[in-house]
C-alpha positions as CSV (number, residue, x, y, z in Angstrom):
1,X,0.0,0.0,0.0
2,X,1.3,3.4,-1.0
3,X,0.4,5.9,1.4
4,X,2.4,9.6,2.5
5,X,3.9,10.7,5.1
6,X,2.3,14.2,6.4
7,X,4.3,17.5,6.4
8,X,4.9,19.5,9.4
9,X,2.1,21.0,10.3
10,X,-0.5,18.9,7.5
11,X,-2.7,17.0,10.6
12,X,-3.1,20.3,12.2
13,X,-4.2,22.3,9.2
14,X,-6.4,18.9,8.2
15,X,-9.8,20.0,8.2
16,X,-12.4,18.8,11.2
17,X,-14.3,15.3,9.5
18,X,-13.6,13.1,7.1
19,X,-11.3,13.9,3.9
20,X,-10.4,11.2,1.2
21,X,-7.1,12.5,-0.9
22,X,-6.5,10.4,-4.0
23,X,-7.9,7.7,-2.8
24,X,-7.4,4.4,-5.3
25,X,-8.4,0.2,-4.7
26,X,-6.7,-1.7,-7.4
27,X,-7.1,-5.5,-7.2
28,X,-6.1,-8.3,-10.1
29,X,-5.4,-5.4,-12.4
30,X,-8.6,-3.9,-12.4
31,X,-9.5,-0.2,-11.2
32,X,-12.3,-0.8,-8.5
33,X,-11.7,3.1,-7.6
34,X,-9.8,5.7,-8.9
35,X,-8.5,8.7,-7.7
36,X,-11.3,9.4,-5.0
37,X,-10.8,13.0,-3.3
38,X,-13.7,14.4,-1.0
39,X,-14.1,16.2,2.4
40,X,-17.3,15.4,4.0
41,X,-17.9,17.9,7.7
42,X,-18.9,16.9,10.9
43,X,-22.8,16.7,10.5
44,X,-22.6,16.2,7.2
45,X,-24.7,13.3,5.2
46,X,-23.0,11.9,1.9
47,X,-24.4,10.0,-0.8
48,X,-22.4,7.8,-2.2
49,X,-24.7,7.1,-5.5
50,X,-24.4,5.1,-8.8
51,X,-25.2,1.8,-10.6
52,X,-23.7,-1.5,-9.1
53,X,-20.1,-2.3,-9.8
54,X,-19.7,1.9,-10.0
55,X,-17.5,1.8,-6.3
56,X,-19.9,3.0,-3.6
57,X,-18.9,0.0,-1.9
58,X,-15.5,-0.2,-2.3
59,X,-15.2,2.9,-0.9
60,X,-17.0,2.2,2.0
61,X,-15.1,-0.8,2.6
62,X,-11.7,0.9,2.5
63,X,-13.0,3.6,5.1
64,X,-14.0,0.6,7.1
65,X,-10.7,-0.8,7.1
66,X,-12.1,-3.8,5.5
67,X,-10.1,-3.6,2.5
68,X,-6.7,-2.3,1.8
69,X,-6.1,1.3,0.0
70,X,-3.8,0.2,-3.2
71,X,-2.8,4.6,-2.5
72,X,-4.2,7.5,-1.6
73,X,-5.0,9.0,2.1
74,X,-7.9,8.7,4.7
75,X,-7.6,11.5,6.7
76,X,-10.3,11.5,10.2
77,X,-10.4,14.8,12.3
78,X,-7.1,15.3,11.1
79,X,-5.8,11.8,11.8
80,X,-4.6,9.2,9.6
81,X,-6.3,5.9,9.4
82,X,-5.1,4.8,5.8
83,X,-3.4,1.5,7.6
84,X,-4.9,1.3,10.9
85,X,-6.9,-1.7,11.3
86,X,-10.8,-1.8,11.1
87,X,-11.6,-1.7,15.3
88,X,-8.9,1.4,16.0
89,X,-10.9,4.1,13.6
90,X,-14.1,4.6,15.5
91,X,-16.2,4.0,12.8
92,X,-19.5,2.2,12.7
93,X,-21.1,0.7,10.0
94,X,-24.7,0.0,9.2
95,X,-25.2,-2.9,6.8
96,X,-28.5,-3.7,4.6
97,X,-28.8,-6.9,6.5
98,X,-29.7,-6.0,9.8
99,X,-27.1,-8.5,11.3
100,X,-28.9,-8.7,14.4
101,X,-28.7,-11.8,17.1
102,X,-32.1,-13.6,16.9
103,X,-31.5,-15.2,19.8
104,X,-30.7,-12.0,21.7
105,X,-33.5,-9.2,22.9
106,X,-33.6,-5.7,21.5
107,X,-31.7,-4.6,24.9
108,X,-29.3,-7.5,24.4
109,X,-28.4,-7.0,21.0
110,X,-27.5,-3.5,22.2
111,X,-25.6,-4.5,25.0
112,X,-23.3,-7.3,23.7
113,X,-20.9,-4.5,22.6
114,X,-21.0,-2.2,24.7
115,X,-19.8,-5.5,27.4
116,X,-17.5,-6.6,25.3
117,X,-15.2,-3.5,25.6
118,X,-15.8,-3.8,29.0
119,X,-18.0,-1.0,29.9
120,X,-19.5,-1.0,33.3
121,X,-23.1,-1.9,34.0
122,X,-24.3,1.1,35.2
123,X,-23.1,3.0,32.3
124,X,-24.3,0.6,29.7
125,X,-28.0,1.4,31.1
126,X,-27.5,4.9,30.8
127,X,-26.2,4.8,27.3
128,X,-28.7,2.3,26.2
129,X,-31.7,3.9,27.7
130,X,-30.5,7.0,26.0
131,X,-30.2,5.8,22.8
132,X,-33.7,3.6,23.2
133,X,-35.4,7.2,23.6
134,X,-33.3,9.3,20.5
135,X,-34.7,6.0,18.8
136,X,-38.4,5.5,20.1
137,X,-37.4,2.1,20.9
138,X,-39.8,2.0,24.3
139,X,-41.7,-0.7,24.8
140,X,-39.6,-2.8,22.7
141,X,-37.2,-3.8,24.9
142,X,-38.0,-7.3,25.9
143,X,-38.7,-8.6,22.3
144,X,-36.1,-10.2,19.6
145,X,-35.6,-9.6,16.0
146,X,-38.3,-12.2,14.9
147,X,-41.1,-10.2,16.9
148,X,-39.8,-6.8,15.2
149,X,-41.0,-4.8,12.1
150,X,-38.4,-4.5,9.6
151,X,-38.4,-0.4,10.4
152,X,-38.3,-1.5,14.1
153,X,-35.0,-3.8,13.6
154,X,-33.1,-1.0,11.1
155,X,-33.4,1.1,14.4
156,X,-32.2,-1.5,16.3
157,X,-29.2,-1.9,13.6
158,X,-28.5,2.0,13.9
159,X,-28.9,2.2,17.7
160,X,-26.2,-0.6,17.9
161,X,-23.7,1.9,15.7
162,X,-24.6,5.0,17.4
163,X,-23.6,3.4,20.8
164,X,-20.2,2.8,19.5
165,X,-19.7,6.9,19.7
166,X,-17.9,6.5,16.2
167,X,-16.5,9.3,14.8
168,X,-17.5,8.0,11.4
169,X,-21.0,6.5,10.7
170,X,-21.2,4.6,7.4
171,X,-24.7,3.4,5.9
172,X,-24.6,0.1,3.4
173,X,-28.0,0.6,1.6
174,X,-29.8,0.2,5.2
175,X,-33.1,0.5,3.9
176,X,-33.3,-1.4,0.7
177,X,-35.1,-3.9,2.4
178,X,-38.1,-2.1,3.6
179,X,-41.2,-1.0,1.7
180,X,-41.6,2.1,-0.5
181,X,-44.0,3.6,2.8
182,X,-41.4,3.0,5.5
183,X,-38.7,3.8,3.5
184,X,-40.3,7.6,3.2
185,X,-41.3,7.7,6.9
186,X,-37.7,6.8,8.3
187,X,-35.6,9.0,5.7
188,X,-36.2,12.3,7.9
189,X,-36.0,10.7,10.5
190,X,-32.4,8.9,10.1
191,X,-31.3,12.5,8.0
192,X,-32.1,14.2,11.5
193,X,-30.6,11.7,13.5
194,X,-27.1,11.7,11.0
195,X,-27.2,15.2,11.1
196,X,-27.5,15.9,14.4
197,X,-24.8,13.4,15.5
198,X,-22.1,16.2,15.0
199,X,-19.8,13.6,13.2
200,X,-20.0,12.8,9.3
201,X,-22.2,10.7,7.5
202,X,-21.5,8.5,4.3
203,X,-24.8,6.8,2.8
204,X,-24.1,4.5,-0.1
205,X,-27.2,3.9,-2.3
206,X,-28.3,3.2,-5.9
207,X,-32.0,5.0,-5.1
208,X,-31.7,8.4,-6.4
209,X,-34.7,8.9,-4.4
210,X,-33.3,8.1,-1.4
211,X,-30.2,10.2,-2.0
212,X,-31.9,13.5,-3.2
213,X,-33.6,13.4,0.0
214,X,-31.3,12.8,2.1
215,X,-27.7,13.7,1.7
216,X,-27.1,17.4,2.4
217,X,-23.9,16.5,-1.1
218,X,-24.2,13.7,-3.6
219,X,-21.2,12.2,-5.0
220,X,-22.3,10.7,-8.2
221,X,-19.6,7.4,-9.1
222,X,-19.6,5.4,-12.0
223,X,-17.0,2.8,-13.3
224,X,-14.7,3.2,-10.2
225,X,-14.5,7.5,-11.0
226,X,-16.3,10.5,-9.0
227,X,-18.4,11.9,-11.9
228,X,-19.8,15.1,-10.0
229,X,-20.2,16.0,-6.1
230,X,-22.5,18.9,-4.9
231,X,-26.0,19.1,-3.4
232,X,-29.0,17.7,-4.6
233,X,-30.3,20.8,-6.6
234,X,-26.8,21.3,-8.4
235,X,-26.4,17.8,-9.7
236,X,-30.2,17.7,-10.9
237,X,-30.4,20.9,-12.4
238,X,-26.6,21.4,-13.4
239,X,-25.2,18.1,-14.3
240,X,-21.5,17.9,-15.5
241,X,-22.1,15.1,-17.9
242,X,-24.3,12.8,-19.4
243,X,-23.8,10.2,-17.1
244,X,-25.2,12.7,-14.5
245,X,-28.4,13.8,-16.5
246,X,-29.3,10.5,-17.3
247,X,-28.5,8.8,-14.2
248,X,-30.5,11.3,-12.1
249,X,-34.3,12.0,-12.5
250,X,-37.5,9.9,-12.8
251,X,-38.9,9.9,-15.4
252,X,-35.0,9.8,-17.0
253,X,-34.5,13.1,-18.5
254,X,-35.0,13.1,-23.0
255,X,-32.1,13.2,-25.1
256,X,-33.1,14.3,-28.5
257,X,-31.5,14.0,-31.4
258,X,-27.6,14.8,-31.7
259,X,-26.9,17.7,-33.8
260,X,-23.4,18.9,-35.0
261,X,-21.7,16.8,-32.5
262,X,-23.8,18.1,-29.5
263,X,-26.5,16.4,-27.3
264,X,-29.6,18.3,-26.2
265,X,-31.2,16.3,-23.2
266,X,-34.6,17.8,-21.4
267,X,-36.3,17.0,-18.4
268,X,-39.8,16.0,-18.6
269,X,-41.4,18.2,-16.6
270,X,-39.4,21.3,-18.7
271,X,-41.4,20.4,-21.6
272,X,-45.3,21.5,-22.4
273,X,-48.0,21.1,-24.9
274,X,-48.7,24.6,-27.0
275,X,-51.4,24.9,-29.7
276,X,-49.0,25.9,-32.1
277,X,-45.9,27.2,-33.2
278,X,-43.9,24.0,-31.2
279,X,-42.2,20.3,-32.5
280,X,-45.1,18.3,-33.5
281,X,-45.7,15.0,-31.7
282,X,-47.5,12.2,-31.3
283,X,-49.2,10.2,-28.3
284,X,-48.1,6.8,-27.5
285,X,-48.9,6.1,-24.4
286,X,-49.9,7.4,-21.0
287,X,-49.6,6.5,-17.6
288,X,-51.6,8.6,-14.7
289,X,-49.3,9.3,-11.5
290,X,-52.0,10.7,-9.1
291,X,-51.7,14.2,-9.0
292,X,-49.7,13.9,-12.8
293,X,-49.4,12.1,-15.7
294,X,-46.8,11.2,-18.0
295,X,-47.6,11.3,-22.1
296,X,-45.2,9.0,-23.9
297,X,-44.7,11.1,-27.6
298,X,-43.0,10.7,-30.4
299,X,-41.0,13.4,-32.5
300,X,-39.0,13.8,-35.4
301,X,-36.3,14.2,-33.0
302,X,-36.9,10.7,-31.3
303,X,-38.9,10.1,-28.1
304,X,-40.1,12.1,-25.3
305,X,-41.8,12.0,-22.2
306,X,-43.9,15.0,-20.8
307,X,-44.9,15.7,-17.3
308,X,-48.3,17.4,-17.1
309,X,-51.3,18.0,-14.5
310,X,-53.7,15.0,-14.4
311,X,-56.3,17.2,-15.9
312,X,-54.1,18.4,-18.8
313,X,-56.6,18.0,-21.6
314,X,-55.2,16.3,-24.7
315,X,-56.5,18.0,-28.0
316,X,-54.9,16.7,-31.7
317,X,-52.9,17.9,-32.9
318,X,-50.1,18.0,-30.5
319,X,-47.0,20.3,-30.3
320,X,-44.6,20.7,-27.3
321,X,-42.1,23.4,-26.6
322,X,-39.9,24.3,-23.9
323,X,-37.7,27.5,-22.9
324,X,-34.5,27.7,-23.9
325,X,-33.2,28.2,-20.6
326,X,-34.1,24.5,-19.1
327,X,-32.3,23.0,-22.5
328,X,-29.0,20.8,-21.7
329,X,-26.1,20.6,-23.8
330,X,-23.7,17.9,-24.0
331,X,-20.9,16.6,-26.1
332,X,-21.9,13.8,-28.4
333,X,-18.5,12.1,-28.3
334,X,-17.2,12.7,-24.8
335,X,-20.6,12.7,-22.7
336,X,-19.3,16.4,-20.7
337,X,-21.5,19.0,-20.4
338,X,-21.2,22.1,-23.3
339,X,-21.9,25.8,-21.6
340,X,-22.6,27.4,-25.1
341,X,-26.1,26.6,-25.5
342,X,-27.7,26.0,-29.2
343,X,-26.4,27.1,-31.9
């Protein structure tokens, strides 16, 4: 492993929180991450988002100290933990399986550690009890995993991290395996809880969803390589690349037509039915989404979908237009975003 020495003078200047510098995982040949530099501050919530294989978890696994950093620094409230081993960083993880003891009861499974180490008794009733009620765990106590909701047991999962006091929290997809409804219940809660834990937060996902409504930054990964890091808002509105445009928004954003090497790409809910004077279309479809409905149409410049009110009336024939403003420019060949606008 290739790592660097600090200069006089670096660990004190290091910022407060987490900062990655360069950080790379190379294993048989093959670039699982490259070149990873980020700071994340105390209180902040990451997203670590992208498509499977892109190296969210890598990532995760070489802030664990689960895997070894081929080079590159991890830097943690100015310390270096590039090479120290997995139970000396303070850092907790939370993993989509629950990985809780069946055979163990809610306070059990949260006291296991927290003996372990050694802790006296007394203090491991006041730290769980505190922890039960940042939860609302009460009433819960008593029961095991098998008698628990799948929300119930990812708070028992969390609660088990937080009690570590890490100064590092990292999140493995923790709700994947609950419902659409819980999922949007517990997201401000656990952005709440991240936030107000005063240390960072890194949340690795492949639900844009979840990441737009949670993460105070996104860092958007594909193929091993940060493609674009800033807040929600930037990366939706102001993707870098392609990659980004596409990767982000539901229903995906359109990409019409190249023309003279360029890519224009829309968002659906950018583009609107006129009477006249706009592209012509066609209808091919239509799906109502409650309060909305999306129109499936087809152009002389290839496919697009339109986001509309529910009681948009439809009246043949149809045109669409859009401001020029919400139109997206990208290089045909290379994907990166162009700033010129049409031409």
């Amino acid at each position: 492993m290739e790592t660097r020495r600090p200069q006089a003078g670096e660990a004190d200047a290091a910022m407060s929180g987490l900062e990655l510098q360069r950080l790379c995982r190379h294993q048989a040949g093959r670039a699982l991450l490259e070149d990873l530099s980020l700071q994340v501050a105390p209180g902040e919530v990451l997203a670590l988002l992208g498509p499977s294989g892109c190296g969210k978890t890598t990532t995760l696994r070489l802030l664990a100290g689960l895997d070894p950093v081929s080079s590159g620094r991890i830097l943690l409230n100015g310390r270096e933990i590039t090479a120290e081993p997995a139970g000396a960083r303070q850092v907790a993880m939370v993993f989509q399986s629950y990985a809780l003891y069946p055979h163990l009861t809610v306070v059990g499974n949260l006291e296991l550690g927290l003996e372990v180490r050694g802790m006296p008794a007394a203090q491991r009733r006041d730290r769980i009890a505190a922890v039960i009620d940042l939860l609302q765990l009460q009433g819960l106590e008593l029961r095991r995993p098998a008698q628990l909701s799948g929300g119930q047991r990812q708070r028992v999962a969390l609660a088990r991290a937080l009690l570590r006091q890490p100064q590092l929290m990292l999140l493995d997809e923790p709700m994947s395996n609950l419902d659409a409804q819980l999922r949007d219940a517990l997201r401000p809660e656990l952005r709440q809880l991240l936030r107000g834990s005063g240390h960072p937060a890194i949340y690795v996902t492949h639900d844009q969803q979840e990441a737009l409504g949670l993460a105070d930054r996104i860092a958007v990964l594909h193929q091993g390589r940060l493609q674009q890091l800033g807040t929600p808002h930037a990366l939706y509105h102001d993707p870098a690349n392609l990659f980004v445009a596409s990767f982000l928004g539901r229903p995906a954003i359109n990409l019409l037509a190249a023309e003279a090497g360029r890519q224009l790409a829309l968002r659906p809910e950018h583009l609107q039915l006129v009477s006249q004077g706009g592209l012509p279309v066609q209808l091919r479809q239509r799906e109502w989404l409650g309060a909305q409905q999306l129109l499936w149409l087809e152009s002389s410049r290839g496919p697009l979908k339109l986001l509309c009110g529910a009681d948009q009336t439809l009246e043949e024939p149809l045109e669409v237009s859009w401001r020029v403003d919400r139109e997206l420019w990208f290089d045909a060949s290379s994907g990166e975003r162009c700033r010129l606008g049409p031409l």
